[in-house]
N, C-alpha and C positions, 0 to 999 in steps of 0.2 A: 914672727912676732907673737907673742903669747898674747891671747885672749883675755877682755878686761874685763874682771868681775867686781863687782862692785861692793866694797866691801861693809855689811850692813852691820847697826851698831848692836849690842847688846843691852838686853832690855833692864840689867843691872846697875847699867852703864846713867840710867835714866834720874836726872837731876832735880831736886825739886825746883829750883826756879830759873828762870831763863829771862833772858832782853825778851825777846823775839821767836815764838812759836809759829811753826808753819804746819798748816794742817793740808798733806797731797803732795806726793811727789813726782807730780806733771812738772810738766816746763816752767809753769808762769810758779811755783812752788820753788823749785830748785833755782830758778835765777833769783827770785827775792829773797831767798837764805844769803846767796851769795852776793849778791848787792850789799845786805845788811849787814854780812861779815868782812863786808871788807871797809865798810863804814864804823866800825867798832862795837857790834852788837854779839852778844854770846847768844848764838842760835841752835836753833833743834828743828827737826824734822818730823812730824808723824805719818804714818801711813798705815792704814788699815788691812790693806793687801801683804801677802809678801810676795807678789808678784808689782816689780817697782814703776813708775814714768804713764801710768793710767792712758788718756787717750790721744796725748802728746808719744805717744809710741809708734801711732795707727798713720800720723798723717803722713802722707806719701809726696803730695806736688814739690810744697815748697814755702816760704816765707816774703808774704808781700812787703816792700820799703821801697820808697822812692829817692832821688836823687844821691843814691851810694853810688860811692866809688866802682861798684861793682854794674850798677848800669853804664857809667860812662865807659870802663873797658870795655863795655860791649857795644857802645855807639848807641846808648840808647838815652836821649835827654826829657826828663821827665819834671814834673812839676809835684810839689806836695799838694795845691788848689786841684791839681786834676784826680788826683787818688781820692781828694777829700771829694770829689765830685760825681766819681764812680761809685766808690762805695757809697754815697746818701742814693744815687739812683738807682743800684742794685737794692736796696733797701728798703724802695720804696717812698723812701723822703722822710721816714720814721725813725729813722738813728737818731739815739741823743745825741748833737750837737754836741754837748760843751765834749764827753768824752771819743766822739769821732775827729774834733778838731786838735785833741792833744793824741791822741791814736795817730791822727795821717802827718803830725809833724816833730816824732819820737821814733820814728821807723831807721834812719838812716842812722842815730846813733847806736840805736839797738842793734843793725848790723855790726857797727865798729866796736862796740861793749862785746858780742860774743866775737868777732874777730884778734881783739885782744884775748881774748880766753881759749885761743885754740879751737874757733870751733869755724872753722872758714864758708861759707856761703859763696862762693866767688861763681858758680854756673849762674844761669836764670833761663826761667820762661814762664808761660803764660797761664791763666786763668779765666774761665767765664765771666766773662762784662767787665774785664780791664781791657781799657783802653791800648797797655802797654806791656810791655813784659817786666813784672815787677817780680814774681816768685824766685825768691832766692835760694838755690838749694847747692848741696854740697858738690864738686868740681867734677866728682865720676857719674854725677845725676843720680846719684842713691836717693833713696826716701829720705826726705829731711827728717821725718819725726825722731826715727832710731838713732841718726846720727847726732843731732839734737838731745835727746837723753843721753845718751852715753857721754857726750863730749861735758855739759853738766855735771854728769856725774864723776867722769874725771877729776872736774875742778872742786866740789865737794870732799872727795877723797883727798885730794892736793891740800885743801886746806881744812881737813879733819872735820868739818860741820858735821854734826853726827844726823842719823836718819834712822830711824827707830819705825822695823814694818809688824804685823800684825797687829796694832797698837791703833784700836777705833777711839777717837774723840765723841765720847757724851752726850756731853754740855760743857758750854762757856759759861765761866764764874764771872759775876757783872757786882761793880759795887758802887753807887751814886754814881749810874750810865757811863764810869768806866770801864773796860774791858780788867780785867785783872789776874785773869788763868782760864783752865781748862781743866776737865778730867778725861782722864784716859782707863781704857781698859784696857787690859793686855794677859791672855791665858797665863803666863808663869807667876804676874805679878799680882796680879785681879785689877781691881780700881783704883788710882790715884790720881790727887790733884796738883796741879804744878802751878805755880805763880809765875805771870808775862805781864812782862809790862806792854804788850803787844802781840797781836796775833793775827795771823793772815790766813786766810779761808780760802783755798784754791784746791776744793775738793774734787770737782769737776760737774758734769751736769745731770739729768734723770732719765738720758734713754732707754734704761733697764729698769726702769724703777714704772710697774705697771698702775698700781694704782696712781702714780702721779700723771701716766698719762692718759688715764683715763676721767682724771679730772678735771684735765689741762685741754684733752687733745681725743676725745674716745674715738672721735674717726680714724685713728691712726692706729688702732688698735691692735688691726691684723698685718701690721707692715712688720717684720724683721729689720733689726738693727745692727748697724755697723759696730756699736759701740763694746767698749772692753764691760767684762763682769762689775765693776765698781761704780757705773755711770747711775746710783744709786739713789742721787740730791739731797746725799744728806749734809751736805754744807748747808744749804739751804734751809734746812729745819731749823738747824744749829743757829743760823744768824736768824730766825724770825723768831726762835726762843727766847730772844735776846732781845727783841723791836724791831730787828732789820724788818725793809719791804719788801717786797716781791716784784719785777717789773715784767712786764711780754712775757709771761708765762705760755699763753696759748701759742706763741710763735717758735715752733719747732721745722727746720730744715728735715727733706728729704734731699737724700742724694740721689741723682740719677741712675750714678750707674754703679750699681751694687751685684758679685757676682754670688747666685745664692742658690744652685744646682746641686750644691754638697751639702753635708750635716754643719757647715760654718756657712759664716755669713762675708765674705770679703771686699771693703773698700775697693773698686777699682781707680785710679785715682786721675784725678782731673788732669793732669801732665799728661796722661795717655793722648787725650782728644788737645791737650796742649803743643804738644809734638806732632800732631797732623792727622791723628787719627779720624773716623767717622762713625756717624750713628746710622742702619739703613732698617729698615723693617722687614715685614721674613718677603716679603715682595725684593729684596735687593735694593730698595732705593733710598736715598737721604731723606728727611720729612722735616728737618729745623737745622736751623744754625747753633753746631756744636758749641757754640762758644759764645752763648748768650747767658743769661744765669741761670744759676739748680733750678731756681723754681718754675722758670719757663723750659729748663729743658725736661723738667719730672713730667711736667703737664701736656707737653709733645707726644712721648712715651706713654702717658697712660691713656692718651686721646685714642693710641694706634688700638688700644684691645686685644691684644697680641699677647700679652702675656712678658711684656718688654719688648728689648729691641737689641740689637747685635752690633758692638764694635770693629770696625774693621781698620787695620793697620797692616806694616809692613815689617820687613828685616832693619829698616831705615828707623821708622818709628821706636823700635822696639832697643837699637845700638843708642836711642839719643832717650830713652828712658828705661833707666836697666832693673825699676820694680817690676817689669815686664817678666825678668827672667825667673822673679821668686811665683810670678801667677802660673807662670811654665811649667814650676817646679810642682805647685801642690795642682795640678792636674785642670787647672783655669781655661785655657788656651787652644784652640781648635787651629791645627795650622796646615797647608796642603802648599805645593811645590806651583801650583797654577790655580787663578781664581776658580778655575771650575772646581778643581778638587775640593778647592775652602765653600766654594758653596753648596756642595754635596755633604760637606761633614756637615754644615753651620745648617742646614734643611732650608736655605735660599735659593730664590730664584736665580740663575746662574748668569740665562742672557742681559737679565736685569742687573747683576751685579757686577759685570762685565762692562756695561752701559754706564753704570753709575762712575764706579771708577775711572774710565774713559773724561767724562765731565767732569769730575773732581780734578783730576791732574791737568786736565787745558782750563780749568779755572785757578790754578795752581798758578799754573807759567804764566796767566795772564794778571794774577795778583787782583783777581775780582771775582766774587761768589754774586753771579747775577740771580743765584737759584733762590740762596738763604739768606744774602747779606752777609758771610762772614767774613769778620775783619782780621783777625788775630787769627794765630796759630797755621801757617799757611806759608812756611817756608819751606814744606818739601810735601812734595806728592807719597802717592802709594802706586811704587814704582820697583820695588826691590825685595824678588820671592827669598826665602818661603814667606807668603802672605798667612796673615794672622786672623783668628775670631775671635771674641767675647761676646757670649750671653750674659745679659745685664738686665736687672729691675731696680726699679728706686728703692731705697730705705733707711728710716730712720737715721739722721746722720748728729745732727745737733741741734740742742735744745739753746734757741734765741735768748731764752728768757734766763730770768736766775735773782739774784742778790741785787738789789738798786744802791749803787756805788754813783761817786762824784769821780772828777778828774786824779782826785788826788788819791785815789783806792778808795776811799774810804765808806763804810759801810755806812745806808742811811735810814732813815725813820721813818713812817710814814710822812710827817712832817717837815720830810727834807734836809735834818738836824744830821750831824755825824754822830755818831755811837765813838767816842774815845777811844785810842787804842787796839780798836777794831777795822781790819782790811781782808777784801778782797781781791782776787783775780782770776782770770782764763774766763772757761767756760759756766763757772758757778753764776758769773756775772752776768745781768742782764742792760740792755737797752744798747749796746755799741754797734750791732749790726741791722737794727732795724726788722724789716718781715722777712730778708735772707739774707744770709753770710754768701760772701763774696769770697772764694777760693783763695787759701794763702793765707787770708786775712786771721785766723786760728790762731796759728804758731806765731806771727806779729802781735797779736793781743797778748800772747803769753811772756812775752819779752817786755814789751813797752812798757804792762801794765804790771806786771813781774817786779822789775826794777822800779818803780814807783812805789809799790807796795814796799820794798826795802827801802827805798829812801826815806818815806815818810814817816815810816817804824824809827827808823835814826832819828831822822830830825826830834819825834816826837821823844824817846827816850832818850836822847843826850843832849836836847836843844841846840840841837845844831842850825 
């Protein structure tokens, strides 16, 4: 089967006015095109990069939703009250409300919205501080993000929405606190402004963006980050050019486990330690429950002084998560025929990680972590050579903060007012995850609040 390249528009091709402009072609951007085009809206795409799908590219676990069709095939009966309960305590108790309670009960259509578009989610597993297996990810256990883009992108192509890359937004044109266009600049064409009756902001968020996070976050300063080149915030300027607010700025995710030994920086991704893996320190041993949240397992890791800490999995692990294979690929993975060998390569204690492992698999078969407490992810041991390493340190993963949006996307004012014609989504967005993001929960933001953002654009330009 020939490979699918996505075919990007021509910068000739570029209209002055449109229904519905989307600025960013992540997830939570290309489902609200396609929402809104299939609601009746003549839509456009901009993107700044010509490299396309931003940091809906990177995520690897999977897509949190509760009560799909796709947990009960798996025997798994979940409540939308308990997601909405996990994620306020992962969070700290700081999520806005109104939009974590249309967040945890918008998930299982979103499954069925990209199920009808060919984009099937039918595996699942887990994530730190759910209660349950809610990540939904595609059937061979591939990275959901890639397949996620691409299967979008598909449906864009399918239905001709054009996507116009190199092509930075400005500024937003505002006329008596209606949104009303944008200008763009683009090399072949220079600057031009477009008339929308609508426009959604799903640029994504500032983990690259150093003076932002040195005014945000300056102790974060020397961490390395996961994120793509475009994680910039300039949505952000964009809507606060305009009145939007700003909310949790200072609340930026670190991720735990980041492989960062080469000239890149690589997500290792939570379905690793979903799938059974462990964290031990260079002593060989466990020190936290893998599967409690980032921000209490960052603070595990960086209590050890070590310099990180070391993933340990198996052939088992590695057959039931197969981005396993691409960390194989670019040179990630330390692996030996017998734990001594892996702990010769990985510079551990040998008798100690020999010891560890020992406890781990009889608290395995006993379905109880009397060490850590952990509850989830613990349906198979580390049992089946060649056994596996990861060197891991925390970093930068996502910026909490962003755009202060209502339930209904919409972009707001200090005052709490909506800005007309004006939406946001994904990660530009702030207040839905409170002081951490809960695994999974990314790519479900991107969808939920995706397809809202198109809806609302309908309703409001065709009075629907």
């Amino acid at each position: 089967m020939a490979k699918f390249i996505f075919p990007k528009t021509n910068i000739s091709d570029l209209k002055d006015t449109y229904d519905f402009v989307v600025i960013g072609s992540g997830a939570a951007g290309m489902t609200a095109a396609l929402q809104a085009q299939e609601l009746g809206l003549d839509v456009a795409i901009v993107e700044k990069l010509s490299v396309l799908g931003g940091n809906s590219n990177r995520a690897s676990s999977g897509m949190n939703a509760v009560e799909t069709f796709v947990q009960l095939n798996h025997g798994i009966v979940d409540s939308q009250a308990s997601f909405y309960d996990d994620t306020l305590k992962g969070g700290g108790g700081t999520n806005d409300k109104s939009l974590l309670s249309y967040f945890t009960t918008h998930t299982e259509s979103a499954i069925d919205w990209l199920y009808n578009h060919n984009i099937n989610l039918t595996d699942i597993t887990a994530t730190g501080g759910m209660s349950q297996k809610r990540a939904h990810r595609p059937n061979d256990k591939s990275a959901v993000g890639s397949y996620l883009v691409k299967g979008l992108q598909k449906q864009l192509a399918y239905k001709q929405i054009p996507l116009f890359d190199e092509t930075e937004v400005i500024a937003l044109q505002k006329s008596a606190d209606r949104i009303t266009g944008l200008t763009v600049r683009n090399a072949e064409i220079g600057e031009k402004t477009i008339q929308a009756k609508a426009v959604l902001i799903a640029a994504g968020g500032f983990a690259q963006n150093r003076d932002m996070l040195a005014e945000y976050a300056p102790e974060l300063l020397d961490l390395k980050t996961t994120n793509h080149p475009g994680a910039t915030g300039d949505g952000m300027k964009l809507a606060t050019a305009v009145g939007g607010a700003l909310v949790d700025m200072k609340k930026i995710q670190i991720h735990p486990t980041a492989q960062q030994d080469t000239d890149h920086v690589y997500l290792i991704g939570e379905g690793v330690r979903g799938e059974g893996a462990i964290l031990v320190n260079r002593a060989g041993q466990r020190f936290v429950n893998e599967m409690t949240t980032r921000d209490k397992v960052t603070a595990a890791i960086n209590d050890l002084q070590e310099d990180g800490a070391t993933l340990i999995l198996d052939q088992g692990i590695r057959e039931a998560f197969t981005a396993i294979d691409f960390y194989l690929a670019v040179g990630l993975v330390m692996s030996g025929d017998t734990l001594a060998e892996l702990a010769d390569k990985a510079d551990l204690d040998a008798d100690n990680l020999a010891k560890t492992i020992a406890q781990w698999n009889a608290a395995q078969e006993e379905g109880k972590d009397t060490e850590f407490g952990r509850q989830t992810a613990m349906e198979r041991g580390i049992v089946k050579a060649p056994y596996y390493a990861i060197h891991i340190k925390p970093a930068i993963h996502y910026t909490m903060g962003g755009v202060k949006i209502n339930h209904l996307a919409e972009v707001l004012r200090e005052d709490g007012a909506a800005i007309k014609g004006l939406y946001a989504a994904g990660e530009v967005t702030g207040g839905l995850h409170g002081d951490n993001r809960i695994g999974g929960n990314s790519i479900a933001e991107t969808v939920v609040f995706g397809r809202q953002a198109g809806k609302q654009a309908a309703k409001l330009v065709l009075g629907l």
